[in-house]
N, C-alpha and C positions, 0 to 999 in steps of 0.2 A: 811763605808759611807752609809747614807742612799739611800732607794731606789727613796726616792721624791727628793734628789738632781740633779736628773736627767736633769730635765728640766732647772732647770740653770747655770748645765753643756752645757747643749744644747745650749742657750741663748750666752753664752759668746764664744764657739767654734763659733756659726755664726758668732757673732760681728768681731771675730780674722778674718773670711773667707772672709770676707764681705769690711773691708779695704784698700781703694785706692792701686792700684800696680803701681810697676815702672815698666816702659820700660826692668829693668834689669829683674827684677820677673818674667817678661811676657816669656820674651828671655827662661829667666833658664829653666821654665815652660815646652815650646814649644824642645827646646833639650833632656831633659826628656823623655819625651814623643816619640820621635824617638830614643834615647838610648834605654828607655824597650823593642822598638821594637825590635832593633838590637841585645841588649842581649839574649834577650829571643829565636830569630830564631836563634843565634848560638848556644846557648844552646841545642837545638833539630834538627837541621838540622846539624850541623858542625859535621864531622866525625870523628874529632879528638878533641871533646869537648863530644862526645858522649859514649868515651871511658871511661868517668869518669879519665881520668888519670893527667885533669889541674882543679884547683879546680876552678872552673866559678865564684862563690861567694867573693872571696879574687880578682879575675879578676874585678869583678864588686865595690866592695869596691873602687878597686883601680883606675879603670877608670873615677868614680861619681867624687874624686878629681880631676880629669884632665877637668872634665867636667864641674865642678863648676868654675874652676880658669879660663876657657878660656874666652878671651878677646873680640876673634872674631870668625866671623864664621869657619874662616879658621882650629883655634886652634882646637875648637871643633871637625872639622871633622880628625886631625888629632889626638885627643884622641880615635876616632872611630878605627880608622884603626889602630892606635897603640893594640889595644883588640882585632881585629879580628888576626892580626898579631901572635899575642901570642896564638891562637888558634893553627895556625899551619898551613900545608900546607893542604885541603882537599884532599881524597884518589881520585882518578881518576878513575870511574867506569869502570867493562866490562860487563854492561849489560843496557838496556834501563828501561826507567825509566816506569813502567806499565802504564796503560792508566786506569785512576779511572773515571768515571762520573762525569758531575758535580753535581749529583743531591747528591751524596756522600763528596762533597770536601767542603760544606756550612763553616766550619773555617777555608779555607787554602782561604785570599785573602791577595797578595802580592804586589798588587800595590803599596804600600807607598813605597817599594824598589827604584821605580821611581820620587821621589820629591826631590825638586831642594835643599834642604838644602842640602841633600849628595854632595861629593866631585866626582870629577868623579875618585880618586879612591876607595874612600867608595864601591861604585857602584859596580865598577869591583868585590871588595872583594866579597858583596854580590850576585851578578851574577853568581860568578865563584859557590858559596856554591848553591844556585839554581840549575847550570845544571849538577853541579855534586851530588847532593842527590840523593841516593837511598835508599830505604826502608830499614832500618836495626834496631837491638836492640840499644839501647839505657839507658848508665849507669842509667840517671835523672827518667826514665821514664820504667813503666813496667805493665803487666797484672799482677790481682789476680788469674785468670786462664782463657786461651784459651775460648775467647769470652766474657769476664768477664769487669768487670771495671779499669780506670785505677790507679796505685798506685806509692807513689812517696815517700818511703821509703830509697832511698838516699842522699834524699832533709836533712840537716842539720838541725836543729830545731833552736840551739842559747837558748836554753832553760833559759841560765841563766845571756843575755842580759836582762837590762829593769825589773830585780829584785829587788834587791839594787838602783839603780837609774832609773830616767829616760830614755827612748832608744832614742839614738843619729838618729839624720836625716838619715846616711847611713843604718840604719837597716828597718828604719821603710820603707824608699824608695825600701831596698831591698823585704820586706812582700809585698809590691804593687808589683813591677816589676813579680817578682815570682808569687803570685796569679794570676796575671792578665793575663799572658802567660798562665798559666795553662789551666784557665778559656777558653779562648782564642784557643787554640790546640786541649784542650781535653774535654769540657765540649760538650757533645751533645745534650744539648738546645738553646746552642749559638744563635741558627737563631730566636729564638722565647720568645727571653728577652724582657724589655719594654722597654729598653734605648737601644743604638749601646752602643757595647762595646768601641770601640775607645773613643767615644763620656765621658763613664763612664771614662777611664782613664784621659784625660781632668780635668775631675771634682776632681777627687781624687786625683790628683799629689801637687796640692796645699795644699789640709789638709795634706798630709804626710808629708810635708815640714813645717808645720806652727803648726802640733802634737806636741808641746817639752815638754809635759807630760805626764805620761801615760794613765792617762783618755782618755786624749781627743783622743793622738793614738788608742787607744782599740773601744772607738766606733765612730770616724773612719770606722774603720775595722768593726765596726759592721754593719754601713751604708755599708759598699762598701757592702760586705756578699750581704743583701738586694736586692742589683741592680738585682742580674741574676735569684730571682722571682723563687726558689726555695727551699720547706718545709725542706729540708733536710738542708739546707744552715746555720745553728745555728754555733755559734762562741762559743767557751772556754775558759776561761783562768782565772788567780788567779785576775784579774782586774774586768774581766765581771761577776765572781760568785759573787764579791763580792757588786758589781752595781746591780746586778738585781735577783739572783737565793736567795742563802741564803738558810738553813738547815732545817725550819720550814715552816710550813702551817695553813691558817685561816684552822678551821675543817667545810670550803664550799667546795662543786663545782659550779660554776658560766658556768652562758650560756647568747651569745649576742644573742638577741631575738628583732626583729623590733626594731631596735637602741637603745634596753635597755639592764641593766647588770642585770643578773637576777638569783636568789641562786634556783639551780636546787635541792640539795641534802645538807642535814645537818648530820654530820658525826658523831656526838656525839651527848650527854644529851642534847645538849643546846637549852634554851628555847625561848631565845629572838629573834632568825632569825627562817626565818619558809619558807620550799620550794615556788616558788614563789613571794617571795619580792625581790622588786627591789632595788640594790643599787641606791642613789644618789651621797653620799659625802664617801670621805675615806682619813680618817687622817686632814678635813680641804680642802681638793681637790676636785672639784667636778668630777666624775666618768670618763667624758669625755674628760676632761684636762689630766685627766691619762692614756685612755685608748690611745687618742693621742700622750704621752709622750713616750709610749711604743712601740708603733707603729711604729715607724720612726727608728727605731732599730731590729723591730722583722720580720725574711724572712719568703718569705712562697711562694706557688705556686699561689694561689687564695687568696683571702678575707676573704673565711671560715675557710680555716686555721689559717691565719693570727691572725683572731679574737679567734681560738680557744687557738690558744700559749699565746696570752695577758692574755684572762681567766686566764691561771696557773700563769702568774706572777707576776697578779693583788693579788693573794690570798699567795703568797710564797714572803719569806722574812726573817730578823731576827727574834731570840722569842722578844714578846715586845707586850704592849695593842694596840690595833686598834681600832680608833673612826670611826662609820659607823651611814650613815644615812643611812633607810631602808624605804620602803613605800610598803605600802600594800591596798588592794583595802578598808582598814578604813582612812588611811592619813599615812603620815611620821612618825618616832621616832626615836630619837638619841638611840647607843646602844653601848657595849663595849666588844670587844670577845678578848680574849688570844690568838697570833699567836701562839701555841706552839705545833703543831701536826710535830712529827718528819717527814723526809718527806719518810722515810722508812717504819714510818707506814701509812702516808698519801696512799701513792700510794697500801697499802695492804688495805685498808679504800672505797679503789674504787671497788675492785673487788665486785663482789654481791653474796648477802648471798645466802645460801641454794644447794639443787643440782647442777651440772655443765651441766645436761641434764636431762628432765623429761616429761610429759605429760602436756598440757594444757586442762583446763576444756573448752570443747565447745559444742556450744549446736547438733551439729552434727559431725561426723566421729569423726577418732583420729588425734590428730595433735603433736608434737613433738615439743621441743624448745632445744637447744644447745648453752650452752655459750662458745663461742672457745675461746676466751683472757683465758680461765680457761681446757679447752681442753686439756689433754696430751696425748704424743702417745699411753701410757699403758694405755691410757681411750677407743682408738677408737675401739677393736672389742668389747667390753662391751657395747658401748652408740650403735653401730649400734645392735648389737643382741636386746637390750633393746627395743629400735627403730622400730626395723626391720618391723614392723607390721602399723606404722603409715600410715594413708593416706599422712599425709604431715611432713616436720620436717621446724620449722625456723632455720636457721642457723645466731647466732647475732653476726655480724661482728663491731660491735663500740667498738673494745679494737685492742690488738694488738696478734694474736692468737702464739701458739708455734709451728712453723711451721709444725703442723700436717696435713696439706692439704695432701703433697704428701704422705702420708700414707689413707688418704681418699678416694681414687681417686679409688682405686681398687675398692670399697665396689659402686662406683657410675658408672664408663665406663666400657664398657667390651673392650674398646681397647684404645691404648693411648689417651691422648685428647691435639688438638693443640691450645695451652692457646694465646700465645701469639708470637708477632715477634720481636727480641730484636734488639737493635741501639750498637752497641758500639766503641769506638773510637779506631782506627788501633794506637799503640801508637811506629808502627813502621813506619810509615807515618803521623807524626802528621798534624793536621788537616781535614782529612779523616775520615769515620767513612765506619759499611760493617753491615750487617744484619746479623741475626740468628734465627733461626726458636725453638720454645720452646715449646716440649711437655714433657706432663705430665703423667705420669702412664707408665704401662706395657699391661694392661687388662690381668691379671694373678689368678681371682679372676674368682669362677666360678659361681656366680650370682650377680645380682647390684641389689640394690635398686629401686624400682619401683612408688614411692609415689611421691608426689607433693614437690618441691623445695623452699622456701622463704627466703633471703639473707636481712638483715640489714645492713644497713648502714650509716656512716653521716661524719661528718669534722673530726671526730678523728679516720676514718679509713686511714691509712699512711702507705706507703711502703708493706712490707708484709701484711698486712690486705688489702689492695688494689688489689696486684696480688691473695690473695684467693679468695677474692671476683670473679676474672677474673676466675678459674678455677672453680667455683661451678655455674657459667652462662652458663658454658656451657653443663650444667644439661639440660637435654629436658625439655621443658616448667616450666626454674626456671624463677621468679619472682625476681626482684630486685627492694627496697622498702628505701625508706628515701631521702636522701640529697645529695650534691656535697660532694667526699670525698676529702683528703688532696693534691692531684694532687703530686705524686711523687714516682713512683713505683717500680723505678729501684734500684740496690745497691748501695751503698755510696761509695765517695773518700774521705778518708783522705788526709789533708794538714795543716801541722804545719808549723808556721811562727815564724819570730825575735821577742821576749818579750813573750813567753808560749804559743804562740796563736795555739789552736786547733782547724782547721774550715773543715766543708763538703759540698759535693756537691754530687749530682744523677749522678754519673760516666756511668750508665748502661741506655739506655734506652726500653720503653719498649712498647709495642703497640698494641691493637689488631690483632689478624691475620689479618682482613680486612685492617692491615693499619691505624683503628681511633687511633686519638693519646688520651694517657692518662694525661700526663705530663700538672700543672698547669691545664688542664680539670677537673682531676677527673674522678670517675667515674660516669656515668648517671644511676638515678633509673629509672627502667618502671613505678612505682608511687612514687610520690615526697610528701615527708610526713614532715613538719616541728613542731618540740614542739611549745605547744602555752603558753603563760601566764597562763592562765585562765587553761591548759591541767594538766597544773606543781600542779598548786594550788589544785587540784583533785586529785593529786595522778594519773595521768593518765602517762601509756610510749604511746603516739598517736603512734610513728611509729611501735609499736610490736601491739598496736589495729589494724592499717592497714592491718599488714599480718596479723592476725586473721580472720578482714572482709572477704578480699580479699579469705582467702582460703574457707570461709562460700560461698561466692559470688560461687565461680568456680567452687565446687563440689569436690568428692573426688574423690583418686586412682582409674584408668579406665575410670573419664570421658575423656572431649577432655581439655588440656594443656590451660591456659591461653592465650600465647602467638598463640596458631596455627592459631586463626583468629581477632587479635591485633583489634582494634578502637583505634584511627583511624589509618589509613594506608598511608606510603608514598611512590609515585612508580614517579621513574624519567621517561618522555617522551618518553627518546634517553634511546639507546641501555646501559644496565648496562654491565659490570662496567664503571665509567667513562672515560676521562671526559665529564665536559658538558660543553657550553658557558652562552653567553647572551642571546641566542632566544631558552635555553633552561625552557620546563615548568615543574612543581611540580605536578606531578596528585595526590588527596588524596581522601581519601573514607571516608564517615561521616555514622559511623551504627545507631548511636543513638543521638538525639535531643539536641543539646548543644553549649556552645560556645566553637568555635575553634580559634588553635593562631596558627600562625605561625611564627618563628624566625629563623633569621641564627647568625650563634658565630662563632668568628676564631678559631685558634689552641689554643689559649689562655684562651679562654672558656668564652671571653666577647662578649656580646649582641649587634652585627655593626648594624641588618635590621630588623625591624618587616615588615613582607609583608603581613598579616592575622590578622584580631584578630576581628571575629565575630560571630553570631548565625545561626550555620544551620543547615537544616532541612536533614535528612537521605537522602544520593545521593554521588555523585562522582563530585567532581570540581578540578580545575587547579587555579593556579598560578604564575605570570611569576616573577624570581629574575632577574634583569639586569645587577648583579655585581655590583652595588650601594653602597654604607651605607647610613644608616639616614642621613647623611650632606651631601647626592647628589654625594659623590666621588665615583670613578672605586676603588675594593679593593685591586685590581691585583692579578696574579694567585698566587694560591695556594689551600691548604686544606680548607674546611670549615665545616660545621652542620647545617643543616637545624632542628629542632626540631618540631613536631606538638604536639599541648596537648589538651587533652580535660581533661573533668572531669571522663572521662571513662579511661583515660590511656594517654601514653607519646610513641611515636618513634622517634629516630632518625636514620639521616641517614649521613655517610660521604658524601661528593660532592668534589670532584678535580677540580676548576675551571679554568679554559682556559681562558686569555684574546683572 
């Protein structure tokens, strides 16, 4: 199927979504919906459902009949308790149940235990499963390793449902029911999605029910994916390769640039597209109907991401002609390019030519550049001995490196270095999550590096490129240079579902030692560098010009760190660390003549308050945030970012705010 069929696949899945329901729909609906609940917590909380030794899935097959037939309310809730029943009697603890925070228990909320649909003895069932849980292993559910992410290699696949046929209602309900718990218990960004999750179940119990084909199941699924607003969150299966990936490549790379699509790089001989032209039209489509069509299917943590994954699937697809209009700063022109770049060589097409570490020409000291998506561990004592003498090295993080950091690290600390604080979910107390502290190194090495530090980065730094970038910051006076990265740092869960479906999520999370979170953030550069149109058409890389400038600016090895005396500066009123309130002020120090901004972003990494954004003259001022956003509301407590920038540099600072 082609990849432009999309959109009126889309069109007709609404229309189905979109017609009048009965009273009975509503009902089915709304029982659903408190079934996933029920299944799902005895799934992980039932002590003898926990045992793996009653198969939960053939339970659920078989309850959804009981629950579809029932007449009334009554029926219904005794299909409930007929299922909890057949769990079995729960074990009766001899220990109390620990005392977790709640600052830790953000996806254990059990209220809905108490809504009047249950029977009062629904209730008791689930009450009793309630005060007799205690923390124990569990068949469905397990760590990768001690402190690690969670895996759920139990979980049945059904691989060869929804093959040969279409997948029957019961399977596709079960793919919902099961993700959705999962998401639900074990996903540690739960608190900081853009929808409530209950809210998302709601939405999605209808399309699972009104999916009777596999398309429309698949993406579905690929929307649901979507909702929890994370990069890692991509979906697989022999439906969706076929919808949207495909084995070939145009021979571009494409980049969203000020709301244009724009051919960064040309991979071959070919002479009709030229870096910087802009797509308009493809295949008859104009650029933006497409990049729309793909969007509404493709997850991600941010927007930059977002836009980066469309990039690849704007350009990936079957082998076949592609009709393209293109516009260059002389006018438009129709053109015609062969998708036929395999995509094995596609992706070896990307790496860049020449050394994997060398000298740059400047016009003073020595500087260093290292490409680490290209980096092996049997590179690093050669590129540092080679190195060794530079004033400064760039370190380019826009690929995805081979996890040679932790072999790095000696050659840069003389003692461990504490990168990061990890989140992970207790998966023996679902819902709960517990901290872990994450260092890196030995300082086993009997001299470090002494030169100047600059780290690149932009939207296609992801996962491990993101956590390196976290340990080479913490370089004395390293510089970090470019864009918002792909917001997603921690390790992956796998979870296969009814009909092939392979889907992931950020199992692990992960956070600066202080606490800032990185997840859907990103990471923040000290200078914010973005490609320009006009940079592309030059031949120019602006963010590797940047750290070029920047280390000409600052001097080399011996003088003082960039960072040691920052412009501008943010220092809270009240006592650090925090928190602070409402009548707390923002003091900042302006060294040099410019406009200053100020902003605050949630966890999420969107822009709620500009409280700044003017020209001043060298001195020290204050500003008061009242816990506001733009539309005048309190944000209520929690984390946030205040950011100041000038054209001399960027700080930011976490804030914990206290209603």
């Amino acid at each position: 199927m082609k990849r432009f069929n999309i959109m009126l696949v889309t069109i007709v899945c609404c229309n189905t979504l979109l017609h009048a329901r009965t009273d009975a729909d509503s009902t089915y609906y709304r029982r659903l919906y408190f079934f996933c609940k029920v299944w799902g917590y005895a799934k992980y909380f039932h002590t003898e459902v926990a045992k793996g030794r009653r198969h939960w899935d053939d339970i659920f097959i078989e309850t959804l009949e009981d629950v579809k037939a029932a007449q009334d309310n009554q029926a219904y809730n005794q299909a409930l308790l007929h299922m909890l029943q057949r769990a079995g009697n729960m074990t009766k603890p001899s220990s109390f149940l620990p005392l977790v925070p709640d600052s830790l228990k953000f996806n254990l909320d059990l209220s809905w235990i108490q809504n009047p649909i249950f029977s009062y003895e629904v209730k008791a069932e689930l009450d009793t499963i309630q005060q007799y849980f205690r923390p124990r292993s569990n068949y469905y559910v397990e760590s990768d390793y001690e402190g690690g992410s969670p895996t759920f290699d139990s979980d049945l696949n059904y691989s060869q449902q929804g093959i040969d046929s279409d997948l029957e209602e019961p399977y596709r309900l079960l793919a919902l029911f099961r993700y959705w718990n999962i998401i639900n218990y074990f996903f540690p960004f739960k608190n900081i999605i853009d929808q409530d999750w209950d809210t998302t179940l709601l939405e999605f119990i209808p399309q699972m029910v009104t999916a009777d084909d596999n398309v429309s199941y698949h993406l579905a699924f690929m929307k649901l994916a979507k909702r929890i607003n994370d990069t890692h969150a991509f979906v697989q299966s022999a439906v969706v390769d076929a919808l949207f990936y495909g084995d070939y490549f145009l021979p571009l790379v494409i980049k969203y640039i000020d709301d244009k699509t724009v051919v960064t790089r040309v991979l071959t001989d070919e002479e009709d597209v030229h870096p910087g032209d802009i797509i308009l039209h493809m295949d008859g489509m104009t650029i933006s109907a497409l990049r729309d069509s793909l969007r509404a299917y493709t997850a991600g943590s941010n927007d930059a991401a977002i836009e980066w994954i469309v990039n690849r699937l704007i350009v990936r697809g079957s082998m076949k002609d592609v009709s393209l209009t293109v516009e260059d700063d002389q006018g438009s022109r129709e053109v015609i390019l062969r998708r036929d770049v395999h995509r094995d060589d596609y992706y070896a097409m990307l790496e860049n030519d020449g050394p994997i570490w060398k000298f740059l020409d400047t016009e003073t000291g020595k500087l260093g550049y290292v490409d680490m998506g290209r980096l092996l561990y049997n590179h690093i004592d050669a590129m540092f001995n080679d190195l060794w003498d530079a004033d400064g090295i760039i370190f380019d993080v826009r690929n995805y490196p081979n996890k040679t950091i932790w072999s790095m690290v000696r050659y840069l600390f003389d003692e461990p270095v504490h990168t990061a604080e990890t989140i992970a979910p207790d998966v023996e107390f679902p819902g709960t999550v517990y901290w872990t502290s994450s260092y890196d190194g030995r300082g086993d090495f009997s001299r470090t590096y002494d030169g100047r530090i600059f780290i690149l980065f932009d939207e296609t730094t992801l996962c491990h490129a993101e956590y390196t970038v976290m340990v080479l910051e913490r370089y004395h006076g390293a510089v970090k240079i470019g864009s918002q990265t792909a917001g997603a740092v921690g390790n992956v869960s796998i979870v296969t579902l009814p009909g092939g479906i392979e889907t992931y999520f950020t199992g692990l999370g992960v956070f600066y030692p202080d606490y800032t979170p990185t997840q859907r953030v990103g990471l923040v550069p000290d200078i914010q560098v973005f490609p320009t149109i006009q940079g592309i058409r030059q031949g120019c890389d602006e963010i590797l010009d940047a750290a070029i400038d920047c280390f000409l600016e600052t001097g080399i090895a011996g003088h003082e760190p960039a960072q040691a005396q920052p412009d501008p500066v943010i220092e809270l009123c009240q006592n650090v660390p925090n928190p602070f309130n409402a009548l707390t002020h923002i003091h900042f120090r302006v060294e040099k003549q410019g406009r200053v901004s100020i902003h605050v972003y949630n966890a999420t990494g969107q822009r709620i308050r500009t409280l700044f954004e003017e020209d001043r003259f060298p001195g020290a001022y204050r500003v008061l945030w009242d816990g506001r956003n733009d539309a005048g509301y309190d944000v209520g407590s929690g984390v946030y970012m205040v950011r100041l920038q000038s054209r001399h540099g960027t700080q930011t600072k976490k804030l914990l705010y206290i209603r």
